[in-house]
C-alpha positions in Angstrom: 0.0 0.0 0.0 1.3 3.3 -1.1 -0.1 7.2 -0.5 -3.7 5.3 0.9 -4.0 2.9 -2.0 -3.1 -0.2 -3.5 -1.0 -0.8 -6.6 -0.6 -4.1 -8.2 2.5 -4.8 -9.3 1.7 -6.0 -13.5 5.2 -7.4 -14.0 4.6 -9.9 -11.1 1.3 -11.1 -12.2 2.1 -11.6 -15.9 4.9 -13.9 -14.4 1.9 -15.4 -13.1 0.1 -15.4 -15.9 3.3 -17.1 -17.8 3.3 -20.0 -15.0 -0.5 -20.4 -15.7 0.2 -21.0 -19.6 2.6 -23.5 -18.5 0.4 -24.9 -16.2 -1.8 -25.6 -18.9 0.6 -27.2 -21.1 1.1 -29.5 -18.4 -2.9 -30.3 -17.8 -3.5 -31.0 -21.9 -0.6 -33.4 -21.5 -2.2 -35.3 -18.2 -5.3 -35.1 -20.5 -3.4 -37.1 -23.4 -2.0 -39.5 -21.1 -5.4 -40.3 -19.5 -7.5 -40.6 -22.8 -4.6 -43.7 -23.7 -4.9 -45.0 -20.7 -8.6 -44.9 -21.0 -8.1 -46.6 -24.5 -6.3 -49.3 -24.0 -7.4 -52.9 -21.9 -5.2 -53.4 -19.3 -3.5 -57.4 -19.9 -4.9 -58.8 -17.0 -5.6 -62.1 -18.4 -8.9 -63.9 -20.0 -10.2 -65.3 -16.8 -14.1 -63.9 -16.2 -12.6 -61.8 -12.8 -9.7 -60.6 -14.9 -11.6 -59.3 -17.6 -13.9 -57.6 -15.1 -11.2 -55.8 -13.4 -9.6 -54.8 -16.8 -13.2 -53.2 -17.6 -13.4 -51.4 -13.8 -9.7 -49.7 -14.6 -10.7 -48.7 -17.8 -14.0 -47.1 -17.1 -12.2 -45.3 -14.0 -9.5 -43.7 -16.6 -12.4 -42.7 -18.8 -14.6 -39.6 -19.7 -16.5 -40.2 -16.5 -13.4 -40.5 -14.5 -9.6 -39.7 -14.6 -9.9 -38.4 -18.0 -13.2 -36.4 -17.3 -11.6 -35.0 -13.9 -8.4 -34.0 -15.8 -10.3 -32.3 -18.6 -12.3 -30.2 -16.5 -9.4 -29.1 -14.5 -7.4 -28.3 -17.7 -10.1 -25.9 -18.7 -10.9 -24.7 -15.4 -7.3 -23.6 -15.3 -7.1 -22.4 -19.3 -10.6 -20.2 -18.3 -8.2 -18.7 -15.0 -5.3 -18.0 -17.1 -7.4 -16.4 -20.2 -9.3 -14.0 -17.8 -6.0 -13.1 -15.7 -4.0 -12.5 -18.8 -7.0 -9.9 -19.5 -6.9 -8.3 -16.2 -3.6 -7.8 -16.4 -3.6 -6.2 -19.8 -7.0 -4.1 -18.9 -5.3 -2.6 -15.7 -1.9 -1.9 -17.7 -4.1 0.3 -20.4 -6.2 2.0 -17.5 -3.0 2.7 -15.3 -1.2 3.8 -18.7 -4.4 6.1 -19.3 -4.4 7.8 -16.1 -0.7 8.6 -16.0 -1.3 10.2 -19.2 -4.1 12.2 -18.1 -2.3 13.7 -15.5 0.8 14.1 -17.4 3.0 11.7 -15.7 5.9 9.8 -18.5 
């Protein structure tokens, strides 16, 4: 806090916004990874039992689980970087704007 007010300090959160992108990378990759593991039928053997645990993994790595969870986080966190990324830029052109109105470089 400076002279009664706050400043936010743009350089530190487009450093943020920069870990969020990379974040993000990150996510779409555990999304890959758990769309082929959703994919393929773990070798468990033929036996009935086998086969009925080899169908439990899979539907757990599916849309409706690991791969749905992942996904939603992934955009979750792509919808958080997106509108930070705009804040950031937003409060850059309004803080630019007002030094310019009262004649400040």
């Amino acid at each position: 806090m400076s002279n009664g007010g706050y400043r936010l300090r743009p350089d530190e959160l487009t450093a943020q916004v920069t870990v969020l992108a990379a974040l993000g990378d990150r996510a779409d990759g555990l999304v890959r990874t758990a769309g082929e593991l959703a994919q393929r039928l773990p070798k468990l053997g033929t036996a009935p039992p086998a086969l009925h645990l080899a169908k439990q993994l899979r539907d757990a790595a599916g849309d409706a689980g690991l791969t749905g969870e992942v996904t939603a986080a992934s955009a979750e966190l792509s919808r958080f970087h997106q509108d930070l990324a705009v804040a950031v830029d937003v409060y850059r052109r309004q803080e630019d704007d007002v030094a310019n109105s009262l004649g400040k470089p």
